[in-house]
N, C-alpha and C positions, 0 to 999 in steps of 0.2 A: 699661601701656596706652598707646597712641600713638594720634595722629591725632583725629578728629573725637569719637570715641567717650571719650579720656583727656579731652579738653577738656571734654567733657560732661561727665563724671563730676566734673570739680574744680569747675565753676561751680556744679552744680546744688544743692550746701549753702549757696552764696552766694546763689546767687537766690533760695531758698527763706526764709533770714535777714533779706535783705535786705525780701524780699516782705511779708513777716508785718509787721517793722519799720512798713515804709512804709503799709503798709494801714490802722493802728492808727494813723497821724498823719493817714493819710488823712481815717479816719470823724472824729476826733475835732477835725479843724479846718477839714474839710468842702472837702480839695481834689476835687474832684470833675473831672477832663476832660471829662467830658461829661454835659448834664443828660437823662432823659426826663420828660415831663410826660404825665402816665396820662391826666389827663383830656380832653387835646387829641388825644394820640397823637404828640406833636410832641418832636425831640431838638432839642437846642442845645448847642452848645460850651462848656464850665468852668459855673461854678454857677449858674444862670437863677433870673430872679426866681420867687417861687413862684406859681402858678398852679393852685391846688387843692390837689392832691398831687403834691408833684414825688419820681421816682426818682433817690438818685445814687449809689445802690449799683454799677449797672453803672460810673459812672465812680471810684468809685474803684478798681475792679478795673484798669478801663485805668491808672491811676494809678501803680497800684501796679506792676502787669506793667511798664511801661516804665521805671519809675524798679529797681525791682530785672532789668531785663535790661540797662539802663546799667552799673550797679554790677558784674554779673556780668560781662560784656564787659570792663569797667577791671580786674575779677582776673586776667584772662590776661595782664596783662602783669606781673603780679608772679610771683616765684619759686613753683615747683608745688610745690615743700615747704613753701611758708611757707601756702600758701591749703588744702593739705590740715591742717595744723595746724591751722588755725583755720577752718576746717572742720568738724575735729571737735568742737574746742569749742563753736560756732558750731549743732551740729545737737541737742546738750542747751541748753548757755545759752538760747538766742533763745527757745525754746518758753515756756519757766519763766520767763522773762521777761513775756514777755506777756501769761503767764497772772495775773500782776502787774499786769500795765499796766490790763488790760482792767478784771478787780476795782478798783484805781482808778478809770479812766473809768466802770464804771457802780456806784459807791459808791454815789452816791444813789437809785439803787433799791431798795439793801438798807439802809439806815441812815436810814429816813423818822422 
């Protein structure tokens, strides 16, 4: 594969890694880029005071989108053998992983 379409294909188990990673720090320490607040209808930048009910689920999606489109971007300049390597481990590991992390962060739901 050459050209725009190789590049794709190597990043996109890093972005996807990355993405999952950063999401799962995201919710859990509440970076949020941006807030909405349902009940005003009003957005605001990184975590806003709460105001009813605030949403920050959209931002941690931006959160996470740009923090793993950084990370995916810094892969192209590493060797394209070494990022499809860990790649591949990278497309089993991260999942199983998380699937860990998550069952910790919401332990006290199930362990009342």
């Amino acid at each position: 594969m050459n050209g725009a379409s190789g590049n794709l294909a190597r990043v996109l188990p890093v972005f996807s890694a990355a993405f999952a990673a950063i999401y799962i720090a995201s919710v859990q320490y509440n970076w949020a880029l941006f807030t909405y607040q349902a009940q005003s209808g009003q957005w605001g930048w990184l975590v806003q005071p709460r105001e009813g009910t605030p949403m920050y689920w959209y931002g941690w999606l931006a959160t996470s989108a740009l923090g793993a489109g950084a990370i995916a971007l810094l892969s192209l300049a590493l060797p394209a053998r070494l990022v499809e390597r860990a790649g591949a481990v990278l497309v089993w590991l991260v999942p199983v992983a998380m699937m860990g992390v998550i069952g910790y962060v919401l332990r006290g739901y199930f362990l009342r």
